[in-house]
MDTraj code that builds the backbone (N, CA, C; nanometers):
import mdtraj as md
import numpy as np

residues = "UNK UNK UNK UNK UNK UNK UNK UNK UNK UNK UNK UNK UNK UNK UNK UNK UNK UNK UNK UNK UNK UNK UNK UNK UNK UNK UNK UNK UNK UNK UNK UNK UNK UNK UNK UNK UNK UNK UNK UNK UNK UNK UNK UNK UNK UNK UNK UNK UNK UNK UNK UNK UNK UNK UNK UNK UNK UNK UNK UNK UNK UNK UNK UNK UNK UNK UNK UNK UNK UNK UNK UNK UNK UNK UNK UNK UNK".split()
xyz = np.array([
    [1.5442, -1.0509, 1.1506],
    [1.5755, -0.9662, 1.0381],
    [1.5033, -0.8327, 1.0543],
    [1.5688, -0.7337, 1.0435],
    [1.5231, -0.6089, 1.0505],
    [1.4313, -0.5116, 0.9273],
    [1.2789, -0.5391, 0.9878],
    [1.1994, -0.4542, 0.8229],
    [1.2884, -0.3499, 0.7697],
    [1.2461, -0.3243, 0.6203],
    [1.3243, -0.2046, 0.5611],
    [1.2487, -0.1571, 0.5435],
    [1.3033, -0.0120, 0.5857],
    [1.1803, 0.1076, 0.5225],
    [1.1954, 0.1442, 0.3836],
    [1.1012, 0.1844, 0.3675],
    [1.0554, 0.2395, 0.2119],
    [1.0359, 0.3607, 0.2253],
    [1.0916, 0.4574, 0.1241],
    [1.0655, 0.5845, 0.1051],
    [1.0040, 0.6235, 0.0125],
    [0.9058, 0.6600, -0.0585],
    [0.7797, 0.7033, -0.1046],
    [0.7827, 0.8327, -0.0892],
    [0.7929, 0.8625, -0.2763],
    [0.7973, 1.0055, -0.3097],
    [0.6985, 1.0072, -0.4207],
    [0.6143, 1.1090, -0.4025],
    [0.4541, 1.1181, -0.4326],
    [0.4871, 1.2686, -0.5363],
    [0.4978, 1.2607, -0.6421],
    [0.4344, 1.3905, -0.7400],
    [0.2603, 1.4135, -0.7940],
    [0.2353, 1.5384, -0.7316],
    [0.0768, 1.5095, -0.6997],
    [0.0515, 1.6560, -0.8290],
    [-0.0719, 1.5989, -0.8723],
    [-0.1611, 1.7044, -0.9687],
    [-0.2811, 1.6225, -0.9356],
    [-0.3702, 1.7178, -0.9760],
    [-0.5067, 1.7307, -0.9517],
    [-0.5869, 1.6351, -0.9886],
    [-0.5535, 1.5012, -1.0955],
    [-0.6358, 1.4328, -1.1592],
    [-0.5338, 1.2829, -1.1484],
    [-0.3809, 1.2836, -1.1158],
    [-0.3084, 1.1186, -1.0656],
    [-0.1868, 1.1899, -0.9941],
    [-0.1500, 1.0991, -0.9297],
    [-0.0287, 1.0837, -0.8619],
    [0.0536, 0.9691, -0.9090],
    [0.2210, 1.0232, -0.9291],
    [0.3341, 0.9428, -0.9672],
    [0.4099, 0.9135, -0.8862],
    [0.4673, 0.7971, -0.8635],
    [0.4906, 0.7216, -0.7503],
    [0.6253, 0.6610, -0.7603],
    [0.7363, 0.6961, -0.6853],
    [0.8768, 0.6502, -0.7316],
    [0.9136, 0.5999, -0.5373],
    [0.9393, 0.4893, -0.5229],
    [1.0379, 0.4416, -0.4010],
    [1.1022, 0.3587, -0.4106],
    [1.1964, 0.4119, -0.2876],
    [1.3377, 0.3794, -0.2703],
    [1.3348, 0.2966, -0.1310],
    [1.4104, 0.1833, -0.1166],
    [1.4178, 0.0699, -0.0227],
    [1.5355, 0.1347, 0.0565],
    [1.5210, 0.1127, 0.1779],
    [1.6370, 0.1226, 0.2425],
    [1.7586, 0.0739, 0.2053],
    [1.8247, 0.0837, 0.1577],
    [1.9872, 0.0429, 0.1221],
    [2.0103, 0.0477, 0.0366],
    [1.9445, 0.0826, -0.0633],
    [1.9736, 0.0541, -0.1830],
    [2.0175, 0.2088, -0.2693],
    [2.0853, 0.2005, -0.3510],
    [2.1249, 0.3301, -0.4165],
    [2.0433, 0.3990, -0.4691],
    [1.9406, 0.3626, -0.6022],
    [1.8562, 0.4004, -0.6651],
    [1.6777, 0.4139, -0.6583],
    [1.6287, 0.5438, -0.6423],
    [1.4995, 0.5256, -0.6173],
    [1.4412, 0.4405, -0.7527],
    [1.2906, 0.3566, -0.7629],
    [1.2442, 0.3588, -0.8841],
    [1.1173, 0.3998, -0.8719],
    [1.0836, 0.3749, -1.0259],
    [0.9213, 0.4681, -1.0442],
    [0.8336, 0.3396, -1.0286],
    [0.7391, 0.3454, -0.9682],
    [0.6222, 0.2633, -0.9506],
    [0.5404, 0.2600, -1.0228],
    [0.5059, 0.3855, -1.0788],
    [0.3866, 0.4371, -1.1708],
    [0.2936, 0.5164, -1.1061],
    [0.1649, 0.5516, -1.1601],
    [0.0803, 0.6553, -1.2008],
    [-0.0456, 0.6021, -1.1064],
    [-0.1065, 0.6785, -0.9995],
    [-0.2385, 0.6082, -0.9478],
    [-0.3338, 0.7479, -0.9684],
    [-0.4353, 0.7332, -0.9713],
    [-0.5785, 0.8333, -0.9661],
    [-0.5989, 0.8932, -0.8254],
    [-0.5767, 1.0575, -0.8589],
    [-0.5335, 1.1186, -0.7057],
    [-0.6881, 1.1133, -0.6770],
    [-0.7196, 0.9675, -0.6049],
    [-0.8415, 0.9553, -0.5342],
    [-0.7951, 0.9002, -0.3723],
    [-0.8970, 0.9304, -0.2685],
    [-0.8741, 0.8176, -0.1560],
    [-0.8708, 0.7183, -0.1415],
    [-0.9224, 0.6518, -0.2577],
    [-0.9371, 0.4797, -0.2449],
    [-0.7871, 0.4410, -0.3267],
    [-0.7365, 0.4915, -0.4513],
    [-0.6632, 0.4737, -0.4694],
    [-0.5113, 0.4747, -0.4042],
    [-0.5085, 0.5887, -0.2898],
    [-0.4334, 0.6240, -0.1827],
    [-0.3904, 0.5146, -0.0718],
    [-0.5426, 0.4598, -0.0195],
    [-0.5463, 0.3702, 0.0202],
    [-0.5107, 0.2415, 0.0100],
    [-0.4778, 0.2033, -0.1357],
    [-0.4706, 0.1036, -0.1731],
    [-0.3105, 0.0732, -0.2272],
    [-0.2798, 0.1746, -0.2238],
    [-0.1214, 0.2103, -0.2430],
    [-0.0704, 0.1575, -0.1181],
    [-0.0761, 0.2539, -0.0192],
    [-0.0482, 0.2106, 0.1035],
    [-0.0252, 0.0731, 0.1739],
    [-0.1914, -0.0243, 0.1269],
    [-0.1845, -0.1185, 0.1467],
    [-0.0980, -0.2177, 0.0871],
    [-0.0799, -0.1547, -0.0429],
    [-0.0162, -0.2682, -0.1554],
    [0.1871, -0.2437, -0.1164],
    [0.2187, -0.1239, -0.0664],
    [0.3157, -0.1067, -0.0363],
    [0.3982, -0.1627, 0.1631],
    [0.3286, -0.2286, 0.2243],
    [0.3423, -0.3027, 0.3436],
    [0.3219, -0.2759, 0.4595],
    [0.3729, -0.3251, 0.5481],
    [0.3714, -0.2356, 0.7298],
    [0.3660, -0.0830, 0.7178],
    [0.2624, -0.0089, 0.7754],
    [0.2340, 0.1195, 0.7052],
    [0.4016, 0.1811, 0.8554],
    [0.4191, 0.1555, 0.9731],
    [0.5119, 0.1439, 1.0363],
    [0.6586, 0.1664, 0.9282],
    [0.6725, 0.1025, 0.8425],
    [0.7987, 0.1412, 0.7292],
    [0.7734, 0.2141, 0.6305],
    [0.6941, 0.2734, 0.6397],
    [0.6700, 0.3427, 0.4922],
    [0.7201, 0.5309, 0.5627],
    [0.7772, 0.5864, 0.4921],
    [0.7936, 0.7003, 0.4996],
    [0.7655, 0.7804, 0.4022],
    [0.6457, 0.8983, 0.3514],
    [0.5725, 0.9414, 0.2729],
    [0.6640, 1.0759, 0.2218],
    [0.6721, 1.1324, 0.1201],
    [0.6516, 1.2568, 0.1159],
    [0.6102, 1.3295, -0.0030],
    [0.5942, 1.4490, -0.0216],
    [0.5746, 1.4751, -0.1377],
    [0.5703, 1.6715, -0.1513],
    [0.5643, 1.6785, -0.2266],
    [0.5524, 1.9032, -0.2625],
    [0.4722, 1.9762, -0.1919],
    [0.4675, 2.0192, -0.0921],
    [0.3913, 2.0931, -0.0430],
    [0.3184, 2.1904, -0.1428],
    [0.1495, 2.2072, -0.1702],
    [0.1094, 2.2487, -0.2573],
    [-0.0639, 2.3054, -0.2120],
    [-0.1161, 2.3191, -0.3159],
    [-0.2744, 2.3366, -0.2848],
    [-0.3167, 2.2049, -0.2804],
    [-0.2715, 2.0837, -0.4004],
    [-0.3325, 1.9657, -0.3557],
    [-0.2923, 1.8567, -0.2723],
    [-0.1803, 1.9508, -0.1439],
    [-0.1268, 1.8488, -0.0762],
    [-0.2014, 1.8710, 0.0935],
    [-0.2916, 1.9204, 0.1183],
    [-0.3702, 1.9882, 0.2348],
    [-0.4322, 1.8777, 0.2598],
    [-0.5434, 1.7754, 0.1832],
    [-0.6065, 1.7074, 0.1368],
    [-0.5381, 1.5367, 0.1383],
    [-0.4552, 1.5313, 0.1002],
    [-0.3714, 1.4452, 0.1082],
    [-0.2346, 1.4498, 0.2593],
    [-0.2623, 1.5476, 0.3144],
    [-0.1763, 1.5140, 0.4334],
    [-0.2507, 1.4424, 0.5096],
    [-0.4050, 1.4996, 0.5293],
    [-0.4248, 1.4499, 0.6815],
    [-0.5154, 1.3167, 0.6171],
    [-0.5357, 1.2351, 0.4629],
    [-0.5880, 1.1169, 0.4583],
    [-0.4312, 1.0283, 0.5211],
    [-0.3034, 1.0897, 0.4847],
    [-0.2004, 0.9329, 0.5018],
    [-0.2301, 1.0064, 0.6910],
    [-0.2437, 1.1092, 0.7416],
    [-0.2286, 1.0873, 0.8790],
    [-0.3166, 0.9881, 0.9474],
    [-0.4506, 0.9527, 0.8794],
    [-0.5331, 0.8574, 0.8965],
    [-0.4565, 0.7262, 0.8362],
    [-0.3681, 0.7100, 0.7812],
    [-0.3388, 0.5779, 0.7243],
    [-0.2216, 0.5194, 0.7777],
    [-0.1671, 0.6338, 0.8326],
    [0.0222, 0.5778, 0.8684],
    [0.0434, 0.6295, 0.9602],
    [-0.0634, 0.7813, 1.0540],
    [-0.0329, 0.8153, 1.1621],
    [0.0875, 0.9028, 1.1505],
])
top = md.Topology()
chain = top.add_chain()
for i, resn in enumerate(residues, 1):
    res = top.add_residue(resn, chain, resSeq=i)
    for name in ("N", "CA", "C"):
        top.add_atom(name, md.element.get_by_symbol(name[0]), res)
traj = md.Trajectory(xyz[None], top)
């Protein structure tokens, strides 16, 4: 059986991040909810979301996205 990727779309401000993904095949993204724009919390997303290999990240290029690129480049490469 072939993993499905997950697409992971990240709306970032300075104090949480909102969290909506979409499964491969499926029509509709959904919302996940709200995490604390911290590293541990980042981290733990990641983990809680599977094979970091299927996960495909993205999010607004911004002032608080500099910071948050190169922690998932440490997490998902």
């Amino acid at each position: 059986m072939k993993d499905t990727i997950k697409y992971v779309g990240l709306d970032v401000s300075k104090e949480k991040i909102a969290v909506a993904i979409a499964d491969e095949g499926r029509d509709e993204p959904r919302y996940w909810g709200m995490i604390p724009n911290t590293p541990e919390s980042i981290r733990k997303l990641v983990k809680k979301l599977g094979e970091k290999e299927n996960l495909r990240v993205c999010y607004e290029a911004g002032p608080t996205g500099y910071g948050l690129h190169r922690l998932f480049l440490t997490l998902v490469g």
